[in-house]
KELOKE-739477 format. One record per residue (C-alpha): x, y negated, z negated; residue in three letters; residue number from 1. Coordinates in steps of 0.25 Angstrom, whole numbers. Layout:
BEGIN
X  Y  Z  ALA  NUM
...
end
This chain:
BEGIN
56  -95  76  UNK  1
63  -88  62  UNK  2
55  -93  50  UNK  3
64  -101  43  UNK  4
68  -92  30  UNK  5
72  -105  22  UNK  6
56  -108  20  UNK  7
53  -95  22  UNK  8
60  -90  9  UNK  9
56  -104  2  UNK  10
41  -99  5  UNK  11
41  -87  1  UNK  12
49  -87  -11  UNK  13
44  -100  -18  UNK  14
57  -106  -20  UNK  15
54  -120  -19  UNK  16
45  -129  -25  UNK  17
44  -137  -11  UNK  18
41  -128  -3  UNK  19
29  -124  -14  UNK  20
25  -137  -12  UNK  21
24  -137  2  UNK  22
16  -125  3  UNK  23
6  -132  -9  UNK  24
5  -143  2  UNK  25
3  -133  13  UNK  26
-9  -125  6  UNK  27
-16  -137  0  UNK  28
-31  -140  5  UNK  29
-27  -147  16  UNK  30
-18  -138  25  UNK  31
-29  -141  36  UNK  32
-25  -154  38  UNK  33
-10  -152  38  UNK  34
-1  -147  51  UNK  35
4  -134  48  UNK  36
18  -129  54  UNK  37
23  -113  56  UNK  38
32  -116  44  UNK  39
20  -121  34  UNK  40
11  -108  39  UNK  41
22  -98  36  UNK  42
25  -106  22  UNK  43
10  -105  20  UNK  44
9  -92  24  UNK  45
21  -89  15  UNK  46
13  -95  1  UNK  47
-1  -91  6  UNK  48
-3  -79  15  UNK  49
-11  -69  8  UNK  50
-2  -57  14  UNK  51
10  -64  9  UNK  52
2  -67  -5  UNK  53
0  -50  -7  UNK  54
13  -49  -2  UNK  55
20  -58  -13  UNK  56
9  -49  -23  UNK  57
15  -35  -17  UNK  58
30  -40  -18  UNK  59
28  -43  -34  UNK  60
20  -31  -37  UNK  61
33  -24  -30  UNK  62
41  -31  -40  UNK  63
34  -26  -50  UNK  64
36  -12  -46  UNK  65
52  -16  -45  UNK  66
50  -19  -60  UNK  67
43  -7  -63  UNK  68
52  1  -54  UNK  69
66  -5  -63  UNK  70
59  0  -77  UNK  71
64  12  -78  UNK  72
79  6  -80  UNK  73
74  -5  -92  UNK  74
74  -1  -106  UNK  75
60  0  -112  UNK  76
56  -6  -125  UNK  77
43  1  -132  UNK  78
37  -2  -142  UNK  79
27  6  -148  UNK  80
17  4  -161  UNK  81
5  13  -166  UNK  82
-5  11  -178  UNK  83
-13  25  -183  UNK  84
-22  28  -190  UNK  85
-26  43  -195  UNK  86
-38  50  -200  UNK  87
-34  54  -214  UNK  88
-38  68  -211  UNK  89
-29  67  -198  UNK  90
-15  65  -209  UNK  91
-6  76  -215  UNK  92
-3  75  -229  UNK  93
8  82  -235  UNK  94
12  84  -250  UNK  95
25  81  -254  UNK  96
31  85  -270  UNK  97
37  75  -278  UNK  98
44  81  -289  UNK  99
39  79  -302  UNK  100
36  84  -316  UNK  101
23  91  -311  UNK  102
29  92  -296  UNK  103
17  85  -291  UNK  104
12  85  -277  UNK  105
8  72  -269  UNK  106
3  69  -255  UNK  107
7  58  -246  UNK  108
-1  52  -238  UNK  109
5  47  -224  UNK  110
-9  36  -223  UNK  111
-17  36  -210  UNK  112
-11  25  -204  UNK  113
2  26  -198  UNK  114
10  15  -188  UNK  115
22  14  -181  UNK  116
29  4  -170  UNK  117
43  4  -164  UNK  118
50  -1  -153  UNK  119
59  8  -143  UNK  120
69  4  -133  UNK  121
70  15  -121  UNK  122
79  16  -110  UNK  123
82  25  -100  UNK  124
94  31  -98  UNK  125
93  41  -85  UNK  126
80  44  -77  UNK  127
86  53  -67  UNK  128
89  43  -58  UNK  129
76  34  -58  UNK  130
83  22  -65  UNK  131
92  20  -54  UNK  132
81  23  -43  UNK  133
72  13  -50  UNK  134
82  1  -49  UNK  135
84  5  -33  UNK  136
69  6  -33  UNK  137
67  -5  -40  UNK  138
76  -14  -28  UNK  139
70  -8  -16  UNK  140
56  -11  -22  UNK  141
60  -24  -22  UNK  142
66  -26  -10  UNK  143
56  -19  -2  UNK  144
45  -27  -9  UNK  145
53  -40  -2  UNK  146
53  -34  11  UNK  147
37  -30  10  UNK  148
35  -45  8  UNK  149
45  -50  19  UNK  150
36  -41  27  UNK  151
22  -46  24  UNK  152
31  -60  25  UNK  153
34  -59  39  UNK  154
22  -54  44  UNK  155
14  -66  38  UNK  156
25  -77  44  UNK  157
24  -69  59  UNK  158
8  -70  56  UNK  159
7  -85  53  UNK  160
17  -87  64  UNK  161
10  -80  73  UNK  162
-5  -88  69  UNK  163
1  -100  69  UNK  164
5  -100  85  UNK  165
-9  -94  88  UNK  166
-13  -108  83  UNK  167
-3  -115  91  UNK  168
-8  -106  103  UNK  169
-23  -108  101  UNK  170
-20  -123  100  UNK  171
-11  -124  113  UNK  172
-22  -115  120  UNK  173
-34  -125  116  UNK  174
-24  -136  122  UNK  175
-23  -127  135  UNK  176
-38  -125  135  UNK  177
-42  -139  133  UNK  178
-30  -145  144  UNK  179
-38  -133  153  UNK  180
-51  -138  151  UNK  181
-46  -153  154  UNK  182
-39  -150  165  UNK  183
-51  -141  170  UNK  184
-61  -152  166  UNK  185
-55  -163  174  UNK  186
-54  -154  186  UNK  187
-68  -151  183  UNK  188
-70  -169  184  UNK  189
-63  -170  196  UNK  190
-71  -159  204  UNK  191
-83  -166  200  UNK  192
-78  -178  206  UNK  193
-73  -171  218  UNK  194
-87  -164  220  UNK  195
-95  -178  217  UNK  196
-88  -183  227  UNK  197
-90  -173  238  UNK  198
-78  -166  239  UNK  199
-78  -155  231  UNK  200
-88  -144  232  UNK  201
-98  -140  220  UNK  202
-91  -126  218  UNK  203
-77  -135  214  UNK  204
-85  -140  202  UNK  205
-90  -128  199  UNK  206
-77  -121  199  UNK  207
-72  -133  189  UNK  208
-83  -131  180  UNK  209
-79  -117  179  UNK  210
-64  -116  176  UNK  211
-67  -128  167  UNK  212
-78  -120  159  UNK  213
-69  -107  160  UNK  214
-58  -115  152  UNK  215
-67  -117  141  UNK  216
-69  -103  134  UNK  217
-51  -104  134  UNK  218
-51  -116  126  UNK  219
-62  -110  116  UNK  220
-55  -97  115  UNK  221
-41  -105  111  UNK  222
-49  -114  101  UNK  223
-54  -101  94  UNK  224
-40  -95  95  UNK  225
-36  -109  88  UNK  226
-46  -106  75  UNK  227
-43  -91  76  UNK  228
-28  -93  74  UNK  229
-30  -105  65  UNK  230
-38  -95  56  UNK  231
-29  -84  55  UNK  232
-17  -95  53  UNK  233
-24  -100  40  UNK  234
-28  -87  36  UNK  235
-12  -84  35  UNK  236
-9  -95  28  UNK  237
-17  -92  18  UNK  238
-27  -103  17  UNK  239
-40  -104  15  UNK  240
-50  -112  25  UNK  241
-58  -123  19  UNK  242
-72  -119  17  UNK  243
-76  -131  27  UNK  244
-68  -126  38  UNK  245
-73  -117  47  UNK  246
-71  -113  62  UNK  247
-60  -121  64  UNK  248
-46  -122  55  UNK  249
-41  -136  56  UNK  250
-27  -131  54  UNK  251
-16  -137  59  UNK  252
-2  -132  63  UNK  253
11  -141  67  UNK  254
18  -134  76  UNK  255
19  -127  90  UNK  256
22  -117  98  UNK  257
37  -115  101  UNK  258
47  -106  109  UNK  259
57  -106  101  UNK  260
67  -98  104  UNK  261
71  -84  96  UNK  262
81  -76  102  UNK  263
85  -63  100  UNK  264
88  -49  107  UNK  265
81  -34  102  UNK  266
92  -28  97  UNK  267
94  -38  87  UNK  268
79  -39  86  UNK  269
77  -24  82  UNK  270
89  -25  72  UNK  271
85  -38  65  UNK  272
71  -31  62  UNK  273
78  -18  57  UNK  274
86  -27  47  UNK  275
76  -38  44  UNK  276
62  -32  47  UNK  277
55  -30  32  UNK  278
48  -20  34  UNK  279
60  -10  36  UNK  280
67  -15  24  UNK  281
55  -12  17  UNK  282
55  1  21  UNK  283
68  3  18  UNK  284
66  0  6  UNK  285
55  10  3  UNK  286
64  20  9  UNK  287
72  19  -1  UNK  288
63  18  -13  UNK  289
58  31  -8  UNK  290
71  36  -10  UNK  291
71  31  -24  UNK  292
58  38  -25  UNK  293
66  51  -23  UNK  294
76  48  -34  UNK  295
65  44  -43  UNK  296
58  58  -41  UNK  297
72  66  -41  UNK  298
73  59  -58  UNK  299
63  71  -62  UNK  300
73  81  -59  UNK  301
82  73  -70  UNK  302
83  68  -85  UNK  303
79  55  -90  UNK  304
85  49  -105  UNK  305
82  37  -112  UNK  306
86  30  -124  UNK  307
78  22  -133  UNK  308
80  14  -147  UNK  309
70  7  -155  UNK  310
63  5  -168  UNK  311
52  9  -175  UNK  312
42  7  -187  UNK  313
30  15  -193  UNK  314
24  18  -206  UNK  315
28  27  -217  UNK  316
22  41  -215  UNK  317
23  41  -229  UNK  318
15  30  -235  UNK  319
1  24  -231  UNK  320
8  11  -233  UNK  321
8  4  -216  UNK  322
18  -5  -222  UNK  323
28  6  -226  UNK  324
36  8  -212  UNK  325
47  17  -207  UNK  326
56  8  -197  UNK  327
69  11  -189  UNK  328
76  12  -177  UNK  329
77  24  -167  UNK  330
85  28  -155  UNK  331
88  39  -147  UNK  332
88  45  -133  UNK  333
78  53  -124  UNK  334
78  63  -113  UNK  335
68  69  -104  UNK  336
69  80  -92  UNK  337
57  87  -85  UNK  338
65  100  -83  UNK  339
53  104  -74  UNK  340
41  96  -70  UNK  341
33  105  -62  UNK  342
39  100  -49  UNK  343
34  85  -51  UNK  344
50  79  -48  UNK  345
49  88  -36  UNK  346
36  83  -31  UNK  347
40  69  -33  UNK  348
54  71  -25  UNK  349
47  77  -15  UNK  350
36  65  -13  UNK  351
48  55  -15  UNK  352
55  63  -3  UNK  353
44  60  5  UNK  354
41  46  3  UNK  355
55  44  7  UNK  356
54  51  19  UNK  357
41  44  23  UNK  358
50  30  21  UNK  359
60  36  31  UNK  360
49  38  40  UNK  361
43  22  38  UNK  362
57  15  39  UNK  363
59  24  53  UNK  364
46  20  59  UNK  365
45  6  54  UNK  366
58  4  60  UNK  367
54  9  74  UNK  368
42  2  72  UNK  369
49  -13  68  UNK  370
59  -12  81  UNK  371
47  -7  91  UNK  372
42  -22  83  UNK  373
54  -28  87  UNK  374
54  -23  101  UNK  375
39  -28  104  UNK  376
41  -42  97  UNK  377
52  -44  105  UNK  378
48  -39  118  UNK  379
34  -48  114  UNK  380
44  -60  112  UNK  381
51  -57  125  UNK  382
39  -57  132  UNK  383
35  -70  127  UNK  384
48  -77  128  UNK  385
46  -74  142  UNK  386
32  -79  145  UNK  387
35  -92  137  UNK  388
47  -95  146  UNK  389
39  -92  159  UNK  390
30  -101  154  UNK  391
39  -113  153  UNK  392
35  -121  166  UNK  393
24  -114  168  UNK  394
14  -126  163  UNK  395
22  -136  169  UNK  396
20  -127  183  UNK  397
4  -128  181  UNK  398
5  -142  178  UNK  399
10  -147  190  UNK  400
2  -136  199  UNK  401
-9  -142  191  UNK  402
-6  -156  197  UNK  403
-3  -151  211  UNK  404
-16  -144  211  UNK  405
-24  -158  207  UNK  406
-15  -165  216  UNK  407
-19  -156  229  UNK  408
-33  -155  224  UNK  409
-34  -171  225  UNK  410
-26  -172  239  UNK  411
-35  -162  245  UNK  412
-27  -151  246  UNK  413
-30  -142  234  UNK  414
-42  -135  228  UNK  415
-49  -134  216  UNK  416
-44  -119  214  UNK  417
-31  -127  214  UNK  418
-33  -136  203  UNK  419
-39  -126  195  UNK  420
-29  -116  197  UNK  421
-20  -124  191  UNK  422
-27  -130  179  UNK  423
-29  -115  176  UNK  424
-14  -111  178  UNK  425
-10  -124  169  UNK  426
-19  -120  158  UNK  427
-13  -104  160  UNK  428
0  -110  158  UNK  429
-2  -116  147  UNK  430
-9  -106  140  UNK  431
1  -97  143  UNK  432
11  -105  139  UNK  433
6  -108  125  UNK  434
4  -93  123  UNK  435
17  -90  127  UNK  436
21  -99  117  UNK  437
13  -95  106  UNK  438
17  -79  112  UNK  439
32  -84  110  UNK  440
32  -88  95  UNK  441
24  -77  93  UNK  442
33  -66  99  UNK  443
42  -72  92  UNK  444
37  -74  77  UNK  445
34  -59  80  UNK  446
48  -55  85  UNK  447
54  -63  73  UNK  448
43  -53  62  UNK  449
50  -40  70  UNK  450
65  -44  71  UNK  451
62  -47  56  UNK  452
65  -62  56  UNK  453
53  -67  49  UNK  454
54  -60  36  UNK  455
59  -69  25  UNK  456
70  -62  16  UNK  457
66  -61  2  UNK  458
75  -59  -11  UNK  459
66  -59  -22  UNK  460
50  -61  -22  UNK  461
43  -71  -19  UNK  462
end
């Protein structure tokens, strides 16, 4: 079954005040007393799962690093201010000679205290190639922050998926347990009968209590896989158990187990997953930011030159007067270029070089990785595609054996191995027939993660 991506984008990108709403109503206090559908846990899961949480965290951090990563191309506007103060001891004095009928000679005193404060507009105009690197960077940063979120997404949505059908299993499975310990009590009720009346020996009895108490450690195993997989169904959700709740999670789900059909070949299989799968388009990505590294590294072989305007104020050097300024505007141009810097570019290519080959290396192996995945999940959904098709008239079979065996048993002409035979083959089948059910949707929730068709497409952040 394909998550529908209409509600799937909604949750996850907040774009409605309904569906906000709704997942309000879902996570209120009382979400024990409400059914809850596949859709509802994955909305939930979507607004409350703690992986999901960091994730949305990591994915703004890494928008933050876009930002930073872009800087180097917008102007820069400084502004700078100082106040001093000197030791008198600490100022140069110098004498300067006014002409005049004596031809006196006068010190001036600059004062020990001096301030200044400008503004300066700075812009880069060539960085060896970094500003253009930096705007590529600065995409692939994002777009590779996306896909680590789509990632952590779809893992989360096959896990809840996957939880929720154990529930449906361990429920189904505590239904089988309980018809098999009916059935076997029954049968238990009419030997007892039989043998009051004389015509059934003592060891029929005995064998009766002993498939009926051998049915009872099955039906308290399923009821322990029902609080186990309720547990870790709330625990992805995200919610927290009321303190006066203990062993047992009254939590309810509104839905069933299916076999809906999903068609689809490996071929098409593996190359969906090379196109769609996030994790090599994340690594993609990083390949190619590694190759923005090497440019980056290569601009300390080159120039860099800015330009920069602005305006300035500070005291007279020649009064102690503060109020007395010197103001006025300046421009001009800058230009820098480490001829040699002890190998430090070269050093820094070189590491750059490496990284980028390591990329390489992760994007090959994670490829091979993804379609041996893609081969396994649809070799597990093969496999239980057939079982659950074997299964079809299986019950229906054991049923009626069932009441054949009851019917010879009566007439005469059966035994009790008969009887019980049967009631264990019923309950078999449809045990295995609920676990081929829940095997089913799981295979294929599995298959859908490695194909890549449970990973949401984002645009922007969530």
């Amino acid at each position: 079954m394909l998550i529908p991506r209409s509600w799937v984008a909604a949750a996850l990108l907040a774009a409605s005040s309904s569906r906000a709403a709704e997942m309000n109503r879902l996570a209120n206090a009382d979400w024990l007393s409400k059914p809850i559908s596949l859709e509802d846990s994955i909305n939930i899961a979507l607004n409350q799962n703690s992986a999901i949480l960091k994730a949305k965290s990591d994915l703004r951090a890494a928008y933050g690093l876009v930002v930073q990563t872009r800087a180097i191309v917008i102007p820069k506007v400084r502004a700078t201010g100082i106040y001093q103060i000197n030791d008198e001891a600490a100022i140069d004095k110098f004498p300067v000679a006014f002409p005049g009928a004596n031809g006196s000679t006068i010190t001036v005193n600059p004062g020990d205290q001096q301030w200044s404060a400008g503004v300066r507009l700075i812009q880069s105009l060539y960085e060896g190639g970094r500003m253009k690197s930096a705007l590529r960077a600065a995409k692939l940063t994002k777009e590779q922050a996306l896909l680590e979120y789509q990632r952590v997404v779809a893992d989360t949505l096959v896990d809840v998926r996957v939880a929720y059908y154990d529930i449906l299993l361990a429920a189904e499975q505590i239904g089988v347990q309980e018809a098999s310990i009916k059935l076997l009590t029954k049968e238990l009720e009419d030997t007892t009968r039989r043998f009051e009346a004389g015509t059934v020996p003592r060891f029929n009895v005995l064998r009766a209590e002993v498939e009926q108490a051998n049915a009872r450690p099955r039906l308290i195993r399923a009821r322990n896989s029902y609080r186990t997989a309720k547990n870790n169904l709330v625990n992805l959700l995200g919610y927290n158990v009321p303190k006066d709740v203990w062993e047992d999670i009254p939590l309810q789900l509104d839905g069933k187990l299916d076999a809906e059909p999903y068609e689809i070949d490996l071929p098409s299989a593996i190359k969906q997953s090379m196109d769609k799968r996030p994790e090599l388009g994340a690594l993609r990505k990083a390949e190619q930011l590694r190759q923005e590294d090497i440019n980056n590294a290569r601009a300390g072989y080159l120039p860099s030159a800015q330009v920069f305007a602005g305006y300035g104020s500070r005291n007279s050097q020649f009064s102690t007067d503060l109020s007395r300024d010197v103001s006025g505007w300046n421009a001009g141009a800058q230009f820098s270029w480490d001829i040699f810097d002890g190998g430090l570019t070269r050093g820094k290519v070189r590491e750059a070089k490496s990284h980028y080959e390591r990329a390489k290396y992760d994007l090959e192996d994670t490829t091979r990785r993804i379609e041996l995945e893609v081969r396994t999940a649809y070799s597990n959904f093969i496999e239980a595609k057939e079982v659950l098709e074997s299964q079809k008239k299986v019950q229906e079979q054991a049923e009626e054996a069932l009441r054949l065996a009851n019917a010879r048993a009566e007439a005469g002409t059966g035994t009790q191995l008969d009887v019980l035979s049967a009631q264990t083959a019923l309950t078999e089948a449809r045990s295995t027939q609920v676990q081929a059910l829940r095997d089913y949707d799981v295979a294929r929730a599995r298959l859908e993660r490695a194909v890549g068709n449970s990973a949401p497409q984002l645009e922007r952040a969530p």
